[in-house]
C-alpha positions in Angstrom: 24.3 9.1 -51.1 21.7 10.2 -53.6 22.3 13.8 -52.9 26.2 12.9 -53.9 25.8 11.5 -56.9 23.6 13.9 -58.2 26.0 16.8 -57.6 28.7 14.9 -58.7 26.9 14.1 -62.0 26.2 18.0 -62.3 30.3 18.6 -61.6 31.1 16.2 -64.2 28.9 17.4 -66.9 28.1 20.7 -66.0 30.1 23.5 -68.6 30.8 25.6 -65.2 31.9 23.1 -62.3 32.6 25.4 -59.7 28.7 25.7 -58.8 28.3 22.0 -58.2 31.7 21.7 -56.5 30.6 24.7 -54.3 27.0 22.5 -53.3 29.1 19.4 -52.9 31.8 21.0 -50.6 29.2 22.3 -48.6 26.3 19.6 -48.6 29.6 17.8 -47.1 30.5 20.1 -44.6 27.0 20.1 -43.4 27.3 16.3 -43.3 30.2 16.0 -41.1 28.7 18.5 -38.9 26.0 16.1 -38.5 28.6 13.2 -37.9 30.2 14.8 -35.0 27.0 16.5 -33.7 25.4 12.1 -33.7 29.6 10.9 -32.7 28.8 13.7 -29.8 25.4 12.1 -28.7 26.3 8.6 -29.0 29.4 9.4 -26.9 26.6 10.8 -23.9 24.4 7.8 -24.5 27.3 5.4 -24.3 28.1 7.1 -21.1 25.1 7.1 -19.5 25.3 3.5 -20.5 28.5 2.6 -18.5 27.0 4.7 -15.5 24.1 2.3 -15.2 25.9 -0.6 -15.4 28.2 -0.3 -13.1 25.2 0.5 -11.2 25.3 4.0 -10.7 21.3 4.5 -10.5 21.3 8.5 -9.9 23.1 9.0 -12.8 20.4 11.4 -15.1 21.2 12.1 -19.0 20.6 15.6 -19.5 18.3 15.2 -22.9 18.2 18.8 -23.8 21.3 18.9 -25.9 19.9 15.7 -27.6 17.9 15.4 -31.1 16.0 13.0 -33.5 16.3 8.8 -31.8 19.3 9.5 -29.9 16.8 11.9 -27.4 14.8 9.0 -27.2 16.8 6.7 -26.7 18.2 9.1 -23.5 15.0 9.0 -22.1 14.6 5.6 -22.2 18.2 5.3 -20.5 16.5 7.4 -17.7 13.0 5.2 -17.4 15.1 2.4 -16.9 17.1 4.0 -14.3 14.0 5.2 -12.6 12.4 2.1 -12.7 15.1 -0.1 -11.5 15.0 2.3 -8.5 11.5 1.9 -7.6 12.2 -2.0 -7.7 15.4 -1.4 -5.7 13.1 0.4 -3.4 10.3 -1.7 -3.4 12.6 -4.6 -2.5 14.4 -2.9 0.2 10.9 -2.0 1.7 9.7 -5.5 1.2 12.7 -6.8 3.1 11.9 -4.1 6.0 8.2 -5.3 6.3 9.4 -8.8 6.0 11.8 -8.1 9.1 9.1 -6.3 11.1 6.8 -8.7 10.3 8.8 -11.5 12.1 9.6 -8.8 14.8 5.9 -8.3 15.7 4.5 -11.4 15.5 7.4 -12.8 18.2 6.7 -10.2 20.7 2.6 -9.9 19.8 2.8 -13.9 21.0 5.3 -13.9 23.1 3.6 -11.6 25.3 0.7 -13.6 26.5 2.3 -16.7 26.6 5.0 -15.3 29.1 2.2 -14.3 31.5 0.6 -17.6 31.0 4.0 -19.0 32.0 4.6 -16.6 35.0 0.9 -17.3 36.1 0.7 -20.8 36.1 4.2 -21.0 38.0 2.1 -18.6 41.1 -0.2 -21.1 40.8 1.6 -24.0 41.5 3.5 -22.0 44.8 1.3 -21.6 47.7 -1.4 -18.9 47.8 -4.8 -17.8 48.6 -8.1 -18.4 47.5 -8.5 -14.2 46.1 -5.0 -14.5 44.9 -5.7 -17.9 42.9 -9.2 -16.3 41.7 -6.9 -13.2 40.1 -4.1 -15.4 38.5 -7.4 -17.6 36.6 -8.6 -14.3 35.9 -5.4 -13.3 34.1 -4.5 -16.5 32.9 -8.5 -16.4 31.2 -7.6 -13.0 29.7 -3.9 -14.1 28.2 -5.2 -17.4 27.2 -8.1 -15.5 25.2 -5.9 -13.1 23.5 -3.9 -15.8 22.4 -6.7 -17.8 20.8 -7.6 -14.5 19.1 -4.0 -13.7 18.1 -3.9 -18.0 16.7 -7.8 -17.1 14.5 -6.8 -14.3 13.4 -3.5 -15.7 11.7 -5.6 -18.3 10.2 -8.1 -16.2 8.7 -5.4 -13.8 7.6 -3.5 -16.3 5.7 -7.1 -17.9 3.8 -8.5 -14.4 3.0 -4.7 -13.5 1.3 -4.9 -16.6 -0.2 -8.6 -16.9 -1.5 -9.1 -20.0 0.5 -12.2 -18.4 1.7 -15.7 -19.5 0.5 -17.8 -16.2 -0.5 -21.2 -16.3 -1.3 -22.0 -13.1 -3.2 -26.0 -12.2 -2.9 -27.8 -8.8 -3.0 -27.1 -7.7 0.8 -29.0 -4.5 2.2 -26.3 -1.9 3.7 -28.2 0.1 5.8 -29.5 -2.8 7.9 -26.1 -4.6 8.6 -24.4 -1.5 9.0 -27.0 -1.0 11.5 -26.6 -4.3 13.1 -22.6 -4.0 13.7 -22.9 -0.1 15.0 -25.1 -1.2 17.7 -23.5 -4.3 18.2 -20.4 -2.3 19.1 -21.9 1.0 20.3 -21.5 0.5 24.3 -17.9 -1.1 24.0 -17.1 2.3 22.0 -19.4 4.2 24.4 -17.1 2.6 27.3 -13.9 4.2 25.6 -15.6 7.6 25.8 -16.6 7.4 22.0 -19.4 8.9 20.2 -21.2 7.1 17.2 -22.7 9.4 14.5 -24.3 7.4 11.6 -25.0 8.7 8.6 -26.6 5.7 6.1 -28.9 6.4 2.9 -31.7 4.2 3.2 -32.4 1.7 0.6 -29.0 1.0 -0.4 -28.3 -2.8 -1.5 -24.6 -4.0 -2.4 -23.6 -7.4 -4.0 -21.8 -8.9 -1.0 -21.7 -11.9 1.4 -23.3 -11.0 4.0 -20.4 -12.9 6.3 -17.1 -11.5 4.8 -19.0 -8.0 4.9 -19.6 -8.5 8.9 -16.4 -9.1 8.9 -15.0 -6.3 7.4 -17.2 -3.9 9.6 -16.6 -5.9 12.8 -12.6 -5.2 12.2 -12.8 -1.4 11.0 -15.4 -1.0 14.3 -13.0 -2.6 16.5 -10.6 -1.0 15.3 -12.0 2.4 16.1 -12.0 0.7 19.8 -8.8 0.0 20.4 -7.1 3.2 18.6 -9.7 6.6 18.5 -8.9 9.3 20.7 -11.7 9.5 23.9 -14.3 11.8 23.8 -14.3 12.5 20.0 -16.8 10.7 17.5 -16.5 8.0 15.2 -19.0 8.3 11.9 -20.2 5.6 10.3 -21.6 6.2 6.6 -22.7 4.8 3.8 -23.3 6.7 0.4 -24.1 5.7 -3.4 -21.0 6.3 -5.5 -22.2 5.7 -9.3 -22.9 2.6 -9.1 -21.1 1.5 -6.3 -21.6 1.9 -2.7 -18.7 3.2 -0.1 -19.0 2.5 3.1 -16.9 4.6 5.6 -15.5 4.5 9.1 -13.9 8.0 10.0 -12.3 8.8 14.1 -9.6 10.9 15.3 -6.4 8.6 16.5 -5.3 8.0 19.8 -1.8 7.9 18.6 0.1 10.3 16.1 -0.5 8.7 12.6 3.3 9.0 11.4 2.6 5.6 9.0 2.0 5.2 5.3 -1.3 4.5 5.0 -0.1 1.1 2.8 2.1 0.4 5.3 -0.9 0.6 8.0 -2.5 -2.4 6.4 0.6 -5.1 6.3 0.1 -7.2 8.5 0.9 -7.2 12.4 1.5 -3.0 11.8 -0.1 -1.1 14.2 -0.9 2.9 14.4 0.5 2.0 18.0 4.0 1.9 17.4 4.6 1.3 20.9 2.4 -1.7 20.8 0.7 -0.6 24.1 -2.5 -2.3 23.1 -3.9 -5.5 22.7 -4.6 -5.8 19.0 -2.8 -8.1 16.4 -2.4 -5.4 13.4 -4.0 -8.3 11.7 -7.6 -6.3 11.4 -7.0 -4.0 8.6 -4.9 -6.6 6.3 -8.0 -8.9 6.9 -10.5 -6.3 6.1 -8.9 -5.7 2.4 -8.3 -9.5 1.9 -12.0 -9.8 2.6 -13.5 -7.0 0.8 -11.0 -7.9 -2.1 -12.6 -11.5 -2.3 -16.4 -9.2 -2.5 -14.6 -7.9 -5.6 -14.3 -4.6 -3.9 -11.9 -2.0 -2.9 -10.5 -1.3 0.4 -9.3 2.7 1.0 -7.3 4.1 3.6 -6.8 7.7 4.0 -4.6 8.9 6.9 -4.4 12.8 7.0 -2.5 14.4 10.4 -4.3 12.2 12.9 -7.7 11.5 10.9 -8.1 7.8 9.6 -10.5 7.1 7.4 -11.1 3.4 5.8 -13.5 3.0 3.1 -14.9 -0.3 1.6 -16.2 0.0 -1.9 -18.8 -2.5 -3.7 -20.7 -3.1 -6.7 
């Protein structure tokens, strides 16, 4: 507007017009160009618009052709699309977890309470003294893994929740680490398993000394139940500025074709087949747990490597 008036001030007064009317003709032209060049990008943004809300989410603006806010404003069209597609996707997987969730808990109690059914109906039909001894054997076994199956729930659901009580003191690594290797060493012996240790001596985290047993007592056990026989499982424990990571590192029995995130919902198992005997509760409590330390949990899972780490102060 300013730009106008001056040139029409210099057309009115000016002895020869045609030099101001020449700037004025084309400071407009250049104007309109600009018009239709913002009529032309408003008309793209207002389509892109219309495209996401009738909920067309792979609809991309091409920003290229775009200049000044109305670029921005494109990009920001596509963020929102982007992110609306992560939630879309995060909900969907959410729901799928949620499903399998329900799925594996039914069949992961389900199991050993059929077999306590079935047994205790052999039990009550005539049969021998050996054949009595075996179904009280089994009945033992299912009645155990249930139990386990029932704690482990429980603990699950106070460690996600905090419901815990943690005690944070100056714990030494090397010596619980230690402790929980040789604790498990002939059950992973047993399963054909090799134990290398590798700890740095002198190494002190701010832990409870409880949760912490935990923690290693799950990632140990779950070496157990899911390393491939006859390879080695390391154990370390390393200074990491100033925190300490403690490692557990084995080759899996079965093909690791699982998100590593999705390896530590709960009831999820490496063994899709669900062949074994463990919950898929061990992992999801051993974040919950190192979580309430103030820690970090770590899962790496690389072709059929696994490797958790737990990370203090």
């Amino acid at each position: 507007l300013f730009v106008e008036f001056v040139l029409i001030v210099l057309f009115i007064t000016s002895y020869d017009p045609a030099v101001p009317l020449l700037l004025l003709l084309l400071f407009n032209l250049a104007l309109f160009a600009a018009i239709v060049l913002g009529a032309r990008q408003l008309v793209a943004l207002r389509k892109a618009g219309e495209q996401l809300a009738a909920g067309d989410l792979t609809y991309h603006l091409n920003t290229d052709k775009l200049y000044w806010d109305f670029k921005r404003h494109g990009e920001n069209l596509n963020a929102i699309a982007q992110g609306i597609n992560r939630a879309v996707e995060q909900r969907m997987k959410s729901e799928r977890l949620k499903t399998e969730l329900i799925t594996n808990v039914s069949h992961d109690i389900k199991t050993p309470l059929t077999s306590i059914v079935n047994y205790v109906d052999l039990l009550q039909k005539p049969h021998s003294d050996q054949e009595g001894a075996q179904y009280l054997e089994v009945l033992d076994r299912q009645a155990k893994r249930l139990k386990k199956l029932t704690e482990d729930l429980v603990e699950a659901s106070k460690a996600s929740t905090g419901n815990l009580p943690v005690s944070l003191a100056p714990t030494s690594v090397d010596e619980l680490v230690s402790q929980a290797v040789e604790e498990y060493r002939d059950r992973l012996e047993q399963r054909k398993l090799e134990v290398v240790v590798s700890l740095q001596r002198g190494l002190t985290v701010l832990a409870d000394g409880k949760l912490l047993w935990r923690v290693l007592d799950n990632l140990l056990g779950n070496a157990g139940k899911y390393a491939l026989p006859g390879t080695r499982v390391y154990v370390t424990a390393i200074p990491r500025g100033r925190q300490v990571v403690i490692a557990v590192k084995n080759i899996s029995r079965e093909p690791l074709n699982i998100d590593a995130d999705e390896l530590m919902e709960r009831f999820v198992r490496g063994d899709s087949a669900r062949h074994s005997e463990g919950s898929g509760l061990g992992l999801n409590i051993a974040r919950s747990l190192t979580q309430l330390q103030h820690g970090e949990f770590l899962l790496t899972v690389d072709g059929d490597l696994f490797k958790a780490e737990v990370i203090l102060p």
